[in-house]
C-alpha positions, 0 to 999 in steps of 0.5 A: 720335783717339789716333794721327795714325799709320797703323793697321791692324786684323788680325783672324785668323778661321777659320770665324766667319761668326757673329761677324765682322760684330759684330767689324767694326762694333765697331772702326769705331764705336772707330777709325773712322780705322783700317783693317780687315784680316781674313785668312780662314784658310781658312774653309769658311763665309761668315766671308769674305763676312760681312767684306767686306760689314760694309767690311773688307779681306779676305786670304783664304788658299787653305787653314787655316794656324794663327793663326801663318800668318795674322797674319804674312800680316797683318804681311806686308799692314801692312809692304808697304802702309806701316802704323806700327801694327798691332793684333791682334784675334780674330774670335770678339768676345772683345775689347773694342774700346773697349780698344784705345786703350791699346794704341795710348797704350803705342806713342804713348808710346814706351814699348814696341814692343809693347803687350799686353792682359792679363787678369791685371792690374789690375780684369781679371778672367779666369773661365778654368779653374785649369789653364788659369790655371796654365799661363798662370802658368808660361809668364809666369814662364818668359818674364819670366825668358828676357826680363827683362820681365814677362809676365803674359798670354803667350797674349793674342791682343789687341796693337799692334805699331809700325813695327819690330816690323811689319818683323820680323814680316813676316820673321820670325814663330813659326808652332806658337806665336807669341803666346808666341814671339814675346815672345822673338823681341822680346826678343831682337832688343832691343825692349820688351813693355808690358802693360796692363790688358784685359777678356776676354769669353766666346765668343758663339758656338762653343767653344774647341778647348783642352781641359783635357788640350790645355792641359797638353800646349799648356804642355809644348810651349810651354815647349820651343818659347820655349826653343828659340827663346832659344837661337835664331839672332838674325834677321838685321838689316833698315833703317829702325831696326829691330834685326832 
């Protein structure tokens, strides 16, 4: 065990009945202390029942929200229920849940509120296309200036957050493009990023929706959107510690 601290899983999932089990059962053989909450984002396949079956909670929305929607419902859940840490995994089994003890170790330590797995560091090696590593590129390079941290992976999906970082969240959450915002919001509510070293799998199964024209159009978009969120009214203030 890493952490004697109360952890929650959260595993966004839109229609990935073919993955979620194996998902699951990865993180409970990892972090069998850890909780396992999956938000059903409006699936229209069995991805709901598949989870409840391999033993984990499931919040299922009434209809498709985005990845935005459904980790705030999922922050919402870790807040009220009194959760200290809560880490993001995505459903389509693209995370190694042996990794995620160095998500939790950043947060043990206190070295950061946020820790995030990044492909771009360390022995990882990423085998996306080379816009789509550009994009990434720029958008790190844009965010690290904005925040004065450095941001190699903005767009990973794989994370821990502790206790403020939770509060926030279940208030205050981007929905267009919340992994990159929300290291702005971070930042701008005063609390720290770390990045370590993760390895990221290819989907077992379905495709992804970015295609090469998308993902040109996601970075022109998402460039406005942190820019926009820079400039941004600060989060009003909340108890318990946290800045925001």
């Amino acid at each position: 065990m890493i952490t004697d601290q109360r952890v929650l899983l959260i595993v966004p999932a839109y229609n990935e009945e073919a993955s979620i089990q194996s998902v699951i059962e990865g993180i409970g053989k990892e972090l069998s202390h850890a909780d396992i909450l999956v938000v059903d984002d409006g699936s229209t396949d069995r991805t709901s029942e598949r989870a409840e079956r391999s033993g984990a909670v499931v919040l299922s929305l009434p209809f498709n929200l985005g990845i935005g929607g459904a980790m705030q419902a999922g922050y919402k859940y870790a807040d009220e229920k009194g959760y200290e840490i809560a880490v993001q995994v995505d459903g389509d089994g693209q995370h190694d849940p042996k990794e995620i003890p160095k998500l939790l170790e950043v947060l043990e330590k206190k070295e950061a509120d946020m820790a995030i797995g990044s492909r771009f560091i360390g022995n990882c090696f990423y085998k996306g296309s080379a816009i789509r590593k550009v994009g990434i590129s720029i958008l790190g390079q844009a965010i690290s200036t904005l925040t004065g941290q450095r941001v190699t992976d903005p767009t990973s999906g794989f994370r821990a957050a502790n206790r403020k970082a939770i509060r926030l969240f279940a208030v205050t959450y981007p929905q267009d493009y919340p992994e990159p915002e929300v290291l702005v919001l971070l930042s701008r509510c005063g609390l720290k990023v770390k990045e370590v070293p993760a390895t990221v799998y290819r989907r077992e199964f379905g495709e992804s929706s970015i295609t090469k024209i998308r993902a040109v159009y996601y970075m022109v978009k998402v460039l406005l959107a942190i820019f926009v969120t820079s400039f941004r009214r600060r989060p009003p203030e909340r108890g318990e510690g946290g800045q925001c």
